[in-house]
Structures are given as C-alpha cells and as structure tokens.
C-alpha positions in Angstrom: 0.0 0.0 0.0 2.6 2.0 0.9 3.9 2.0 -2.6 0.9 2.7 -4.1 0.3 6.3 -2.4 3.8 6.7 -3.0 3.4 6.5 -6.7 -0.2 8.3 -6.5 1.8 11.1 -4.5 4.3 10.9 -7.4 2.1 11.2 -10.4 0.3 14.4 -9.6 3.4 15.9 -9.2 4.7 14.6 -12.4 1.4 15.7 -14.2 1.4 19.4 -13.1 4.9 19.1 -14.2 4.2 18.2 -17.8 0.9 19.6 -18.0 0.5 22.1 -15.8 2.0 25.1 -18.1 -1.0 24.1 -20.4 -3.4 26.5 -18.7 -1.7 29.5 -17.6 1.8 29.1 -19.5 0.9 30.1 -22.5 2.5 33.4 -22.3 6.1 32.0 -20.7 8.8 31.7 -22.2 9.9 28.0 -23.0 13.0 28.1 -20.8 10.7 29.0 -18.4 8.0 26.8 -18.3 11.4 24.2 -18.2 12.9 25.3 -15.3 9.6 25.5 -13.7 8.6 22.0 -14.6 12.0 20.7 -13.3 11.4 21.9 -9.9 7.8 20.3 -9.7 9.5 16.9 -11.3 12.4 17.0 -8.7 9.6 16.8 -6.0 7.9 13.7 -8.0 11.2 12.1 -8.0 11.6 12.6 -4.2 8.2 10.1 -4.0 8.8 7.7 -7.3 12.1 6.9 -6.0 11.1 5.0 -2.9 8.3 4.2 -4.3 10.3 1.8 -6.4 12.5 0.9 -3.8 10.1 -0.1 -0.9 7.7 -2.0 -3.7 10.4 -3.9 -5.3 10.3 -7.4 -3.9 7.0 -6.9 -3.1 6.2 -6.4 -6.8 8.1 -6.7 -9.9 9.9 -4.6 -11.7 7.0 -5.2 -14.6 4.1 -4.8 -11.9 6.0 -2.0 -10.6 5.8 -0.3 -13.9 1.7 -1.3 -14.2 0.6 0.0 -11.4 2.7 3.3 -12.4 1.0 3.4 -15.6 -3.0 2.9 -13.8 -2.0 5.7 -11.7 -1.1 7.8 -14.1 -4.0 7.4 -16.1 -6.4 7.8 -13.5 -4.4 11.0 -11.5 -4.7 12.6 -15.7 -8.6 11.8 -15.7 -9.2 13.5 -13.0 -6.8 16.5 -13.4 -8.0 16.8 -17.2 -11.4 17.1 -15.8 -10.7 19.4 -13.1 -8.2 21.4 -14.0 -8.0 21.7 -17.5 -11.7 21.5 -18.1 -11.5 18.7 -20.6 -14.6 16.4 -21.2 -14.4 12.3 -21.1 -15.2 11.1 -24.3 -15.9 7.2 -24.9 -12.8 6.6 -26.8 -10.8 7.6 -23.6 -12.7 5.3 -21.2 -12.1 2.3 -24.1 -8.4 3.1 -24.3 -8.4 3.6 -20.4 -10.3 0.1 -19.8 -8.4 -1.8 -22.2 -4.8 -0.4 -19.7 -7.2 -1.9 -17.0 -7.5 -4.8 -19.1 -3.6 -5.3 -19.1 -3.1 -4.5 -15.7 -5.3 -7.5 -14.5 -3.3 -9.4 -16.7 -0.1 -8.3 -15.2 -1.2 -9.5 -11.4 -4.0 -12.1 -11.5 -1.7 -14.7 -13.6 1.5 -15.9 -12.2 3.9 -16.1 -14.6 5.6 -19.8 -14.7 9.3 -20.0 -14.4 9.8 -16.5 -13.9 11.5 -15.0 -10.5 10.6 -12.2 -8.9 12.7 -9.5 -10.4 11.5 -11.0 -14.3 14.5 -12.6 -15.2 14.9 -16.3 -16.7 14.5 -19.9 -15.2 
C-alpha cells in the first residue's frame, strides 16, 4: 500500500509538471516553463524513488511499472477534468479500460518459471 500512495503522490506531481503550463503558460517563455517544470519533477522524484525501492520485492519490476501506468491514467482523468476543463469522451474510457485490461493481466496470472525481479528460469 505503501507503494501505491507513493506513486499516487508521485504522479500528480509529475502531471502538473508536464501539463501544468497548459493553462496558464501560455504566455512564458519556454525556458521558463522548463525550469519550472523541473522543480515540480524533482519533488515527483523525491516520492517515485522510494516508491520503487520499498515495492520492489513486493512487486516486480514489470508490476512496478503497471501499477505506475494505472495511476497515471487515473491522477490525468481526474486532473484533465478538473483542471483543465477537458470532457471524457468514450474513446478515452475504451483506451483507459483496455490499460485496465492489461493491468489485471499483469497481477491475476502468475507467470511460470519467472522470478521475482522478471529474469529467466
């Protein structure tokens, strides 16, 4: 659990650093909009890093990687909506479901002859 609000924590960070200029940063200059973005990511790396660390073991490093990927998508639904006043169209719940799809894939089956950190027999 503890990774999982680790990587939640991590994401909204990341978004507003890669999407957060959309709204209001139109008028900045790019270096600008750069640096600023660098200073929000170096907080998202200060969560993502042990994030990784603590779940690894616990989770592999393809799991790990999943359960980045449904975060992200569902921290971005909701800061689309919210923030950037973006609507939901159907296409976006299909694509969103089908990366639900593959997520349940990636824990409900155990792989066979695999070890924990996805190398070979």
């Amino acid at each position: 659990m503890r990774t999982v609000i680790l990587l939640c924590c991590s994401n909204v960070f990341m978004t507003f650093a890669w999407y957060g200029h959309l709204k209001y940063g139109h008028a900045w200059p790019m270096w600008k909009a750069i640096v600023i973005s660098w200073l929000i990511a170096f907080i998202e790396y200060c969560f993502a890093v042990p994030a990784n660390c603590f779940g690894f073991g616990e989770f592999s490093g393809f799991q790990l990687k999943t359960i980045q990927e449904a975060v992200t998508l569902i921290v971005f639904l909701v800061f689309a909506t919210t923030y950037l006043k973006e609507k939901v169209t159907w296409n976006y719940l299909v694509a969103f479901g089908l990366i639900a799809l593959a997520a349940f894939f990636a824990f409900a089956i155990k792989p066979v002859g695999i070890n924990a950190q996805g190398g070979g027999m």
